[in-house]
N, C-alpha and C positions, 0 to 999 in steps of 0.2 A: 624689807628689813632683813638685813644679816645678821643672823646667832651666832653668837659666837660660843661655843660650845668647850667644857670643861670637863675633868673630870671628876663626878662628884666624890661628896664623902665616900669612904671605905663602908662607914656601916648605915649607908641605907637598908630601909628593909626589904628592897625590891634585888638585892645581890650587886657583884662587885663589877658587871661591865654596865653600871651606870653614868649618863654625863648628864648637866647641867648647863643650863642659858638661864641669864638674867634676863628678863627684860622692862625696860622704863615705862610707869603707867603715865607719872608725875616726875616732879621734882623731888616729890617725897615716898616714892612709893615704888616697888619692883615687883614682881611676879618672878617666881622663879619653873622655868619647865624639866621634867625629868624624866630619859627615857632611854633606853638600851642604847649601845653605841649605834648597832644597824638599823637605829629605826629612825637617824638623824636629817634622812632622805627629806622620809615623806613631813615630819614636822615643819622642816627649811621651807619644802613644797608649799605648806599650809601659810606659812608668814612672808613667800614672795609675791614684793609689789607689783600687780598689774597695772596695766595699763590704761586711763581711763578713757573711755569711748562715749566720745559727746553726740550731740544732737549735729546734722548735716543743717547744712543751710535751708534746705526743701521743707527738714522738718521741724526750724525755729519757724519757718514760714506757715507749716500747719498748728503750731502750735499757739503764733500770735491771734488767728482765726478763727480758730475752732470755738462754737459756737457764739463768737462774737464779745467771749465773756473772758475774765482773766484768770477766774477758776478755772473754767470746764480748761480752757488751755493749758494751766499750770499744771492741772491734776493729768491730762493725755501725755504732756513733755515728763514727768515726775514717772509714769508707768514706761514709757518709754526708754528712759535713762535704766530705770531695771533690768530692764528686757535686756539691755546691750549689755550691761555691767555686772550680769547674773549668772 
């Protein structure tokens, strides 16, 4: 997700080289984030989309087997997906 970053009011109480980003929860709904100009790095940093890293074919194949059962498999590919996406 890209912020698009503003500059906020004048009379925040946090002083005057503050900016703002909206962002969409809902249809009905925003969040608004506030924070010094130079600290719009690591924010941006925080809300870029990675990339998601799935299960290899090897390990849909351990995951359909493992111990025969659809849990124990579901719950090893579900720790798994963590592992890689963490």
């Amino acid at each position: 997700m890209k912020l698009k970053w503003q500059q906020a009011p004048v009379k925040t109480q946090w002083g005057d080289d503050m900016v703002v980003a909206s962002v969409a929860i809902d249809k009905d709904h925003t969040v608004c984030l506030y924070c010094e100009r130079d600290q719009t790095p690591k924010v941006d940093a925080m809300f870029a989309q990675r990339t998601w890293v799935g299960l290899t074919d090897e390990e849909r194949e351990i995951a359909s087997w493992t111990d025969g059962s659809f849990g124990a498999g579901a719950r090893w590919a579900d720790a798994k997906l963590k592992e890689k996406n963490t």
